[in-house]
C-alpha positions in Angstrom: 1.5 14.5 24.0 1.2 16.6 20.7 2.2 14.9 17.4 4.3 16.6 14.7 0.9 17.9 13.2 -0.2 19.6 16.4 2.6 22.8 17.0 1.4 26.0 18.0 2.2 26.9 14.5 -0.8 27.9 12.5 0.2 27.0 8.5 -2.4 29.7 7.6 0.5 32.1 8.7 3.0 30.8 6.3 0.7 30.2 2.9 1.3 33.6 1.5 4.5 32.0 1.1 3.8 29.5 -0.8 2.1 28.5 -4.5 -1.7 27.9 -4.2 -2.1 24.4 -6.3 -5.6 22.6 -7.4 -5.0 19.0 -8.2 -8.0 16.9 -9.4 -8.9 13.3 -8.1 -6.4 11.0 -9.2 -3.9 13.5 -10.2 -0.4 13.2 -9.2 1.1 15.9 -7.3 4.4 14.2 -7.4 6.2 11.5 -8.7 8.6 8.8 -7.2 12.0 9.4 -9.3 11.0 13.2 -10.3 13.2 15.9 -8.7 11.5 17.7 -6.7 12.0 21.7 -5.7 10.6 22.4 -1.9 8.0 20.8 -0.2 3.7 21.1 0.2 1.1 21.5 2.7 -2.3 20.1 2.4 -4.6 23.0 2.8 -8.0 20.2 1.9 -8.8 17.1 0.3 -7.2 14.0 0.4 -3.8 12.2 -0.6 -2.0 8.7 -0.5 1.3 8.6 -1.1 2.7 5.0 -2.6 5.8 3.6 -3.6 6.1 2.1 -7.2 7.8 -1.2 -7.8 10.2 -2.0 -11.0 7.0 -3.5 -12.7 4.4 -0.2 -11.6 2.8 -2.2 -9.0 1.9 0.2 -6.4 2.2 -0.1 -2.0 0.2 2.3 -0.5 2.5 4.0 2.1 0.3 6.3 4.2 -2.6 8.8 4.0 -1.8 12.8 4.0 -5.3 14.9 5.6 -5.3 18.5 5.5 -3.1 20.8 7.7 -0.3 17.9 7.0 3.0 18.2 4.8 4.4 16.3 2.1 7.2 15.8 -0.1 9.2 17.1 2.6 12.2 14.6 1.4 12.4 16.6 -1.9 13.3 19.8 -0.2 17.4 19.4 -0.6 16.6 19.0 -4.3 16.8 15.1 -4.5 14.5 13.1 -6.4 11.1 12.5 -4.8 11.2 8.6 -3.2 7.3 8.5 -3.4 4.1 9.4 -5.4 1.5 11.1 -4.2 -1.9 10.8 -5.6 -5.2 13.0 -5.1 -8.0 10.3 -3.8 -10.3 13.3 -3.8 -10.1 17.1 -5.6 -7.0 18.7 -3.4 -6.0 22.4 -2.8 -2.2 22.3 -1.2 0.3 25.1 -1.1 3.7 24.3 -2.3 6.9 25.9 -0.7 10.2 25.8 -2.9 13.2 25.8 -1.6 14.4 29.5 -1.3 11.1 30.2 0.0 11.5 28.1 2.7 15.3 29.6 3.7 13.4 33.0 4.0 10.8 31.3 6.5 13.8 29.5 8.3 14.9 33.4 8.8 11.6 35.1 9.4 10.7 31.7 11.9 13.8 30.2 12.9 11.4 27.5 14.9 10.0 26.1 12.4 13.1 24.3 12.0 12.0 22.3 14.8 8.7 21.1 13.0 10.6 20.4 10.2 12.7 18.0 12.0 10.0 16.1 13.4 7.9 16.1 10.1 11.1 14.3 8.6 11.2 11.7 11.1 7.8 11.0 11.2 7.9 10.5 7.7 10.6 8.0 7.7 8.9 6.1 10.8 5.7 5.7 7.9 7.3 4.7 5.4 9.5 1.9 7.5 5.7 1.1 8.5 4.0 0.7 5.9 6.4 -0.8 3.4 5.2 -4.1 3.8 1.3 -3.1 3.5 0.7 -5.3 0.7 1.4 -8.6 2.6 -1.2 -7.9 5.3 -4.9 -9.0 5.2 -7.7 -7.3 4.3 -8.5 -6.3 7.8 -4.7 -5.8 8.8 -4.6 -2.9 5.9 -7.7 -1.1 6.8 -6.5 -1.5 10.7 -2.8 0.4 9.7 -4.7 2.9 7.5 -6.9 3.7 10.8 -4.5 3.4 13.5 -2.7 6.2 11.6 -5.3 8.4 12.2 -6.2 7.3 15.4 -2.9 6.9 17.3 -0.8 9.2 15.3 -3.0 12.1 14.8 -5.0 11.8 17.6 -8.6 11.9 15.6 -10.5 9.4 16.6 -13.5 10.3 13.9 -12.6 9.0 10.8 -12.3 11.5 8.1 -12.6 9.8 5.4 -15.9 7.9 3.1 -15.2 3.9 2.6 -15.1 4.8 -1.3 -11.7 6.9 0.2 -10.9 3.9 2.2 -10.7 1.2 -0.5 -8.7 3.4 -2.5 -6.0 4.1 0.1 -5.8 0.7 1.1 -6.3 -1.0 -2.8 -9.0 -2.9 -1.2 -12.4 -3.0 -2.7 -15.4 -1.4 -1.4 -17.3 -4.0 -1.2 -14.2 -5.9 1.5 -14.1 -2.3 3.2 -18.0 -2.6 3.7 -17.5 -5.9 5.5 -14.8 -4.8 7.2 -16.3 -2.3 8.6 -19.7 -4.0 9.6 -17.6 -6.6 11.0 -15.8 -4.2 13.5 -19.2 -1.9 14.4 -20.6 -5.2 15.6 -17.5 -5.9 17.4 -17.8 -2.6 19.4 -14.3 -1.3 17.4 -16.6 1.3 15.6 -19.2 3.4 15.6 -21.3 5.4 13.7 -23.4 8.2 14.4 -25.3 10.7 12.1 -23.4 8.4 9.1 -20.0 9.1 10.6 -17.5 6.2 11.6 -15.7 6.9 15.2 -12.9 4.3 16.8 -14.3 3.4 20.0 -11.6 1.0 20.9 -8.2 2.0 19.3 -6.6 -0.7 21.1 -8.0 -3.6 19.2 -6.9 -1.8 16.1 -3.0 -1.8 17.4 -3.8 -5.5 18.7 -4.6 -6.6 15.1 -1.8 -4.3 13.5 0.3 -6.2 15.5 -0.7 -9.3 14.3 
């Protein structure tokens, strides 16, 4: 079954319709309570996207990897009801509004991808909302059952420096983490690459 990410539609198409954008690690691309003008797509690199409480706490909300969209919410004009911070250097293409009503007539199907992106948005950050009353293990298991289940990747893109900063954890509880689960047979790693070898003991502890 193919996710919203995997449509026969090839973004490459669509960029010379958008802005080219460089954003630096730790840069916001957005903020929660901006207005926002359009929408981006994540061309490489790496973002989170968090919610901000009243006192500037932060909940990391999910993980965008390239060839995904973001900021989609912000595309009717309203204001933007999360951040989204560079966790490494980014390039991402950014699609304002009117652009995107000329691609809705040029591509009329892409209204269908839109749809779905929205959705599957939503579904995240209903997910994810309550990240910060999870474990340790709990946090890094919803950061990799994203990838896993969702995107249908089960290498994992991503370093554990990447991993501690999506999740707020340390590196040093990632590290352990981590061991913890490659001597449990959830993970593997080959030529210094992690892989999920058994995504169902991921769901089984997101469930927890």
């Amino acid at each position: 079954m193919a996710t919203v990410y995997e449509e026969i539609f090839h973004w490459e198409d669509y960029l010379k319709y958008g802005t080219r954008q460089f954003f630096r690690k730790k840069e916001c691309i957005y903020r929660q309570g901006n207005q926002g003008e359009g929408f981006y797509y994540l061309q490489k690199g790496l973002i989170r996207i968090v919610t901000e409480t009243a006192s500037g706490k932060e909940n990391m909300l999910n993980i965008v990897i390239p060839n995904q969209l973001l900021g989609v919410q912000s595309l009717d004009h309203q204001t933007h009801f999360t951040t989204a911070i560079a966790v490494k250097n980014s390039v991402v293409y950014h699609f304002s509004s009117d652009e995107f009503r000329k691609l809705m007539i040029l591509h009329p199907e892409l209204f269908k991808l839109f749809s779905k992106s929205v959705i599957h948005k939503m579904k995240i950050l209903l997910d994810r909302i309550n990240l910060n009353a999870l474990t340790s293990e709990q946090k890094l298991a919803v950061l990799l059952h994203n990838i896993c289940d969702e995107f249908k990747n089960f290498e994992i893109p991503i370093s554990q420096q990447d991993l501690a900063c999506c999740t707020g954890l340390t590196r040093v509880t990632v590290y352990k983490v981590l061991k913890q689960w490659r001597e449990a047979g959830i993970i593997g790693v080959d030529k210094r690459k992690y892989y999920i070898k058994k995504p169902d003991s991921l769901r089984n502890l997101v469930r927890c």
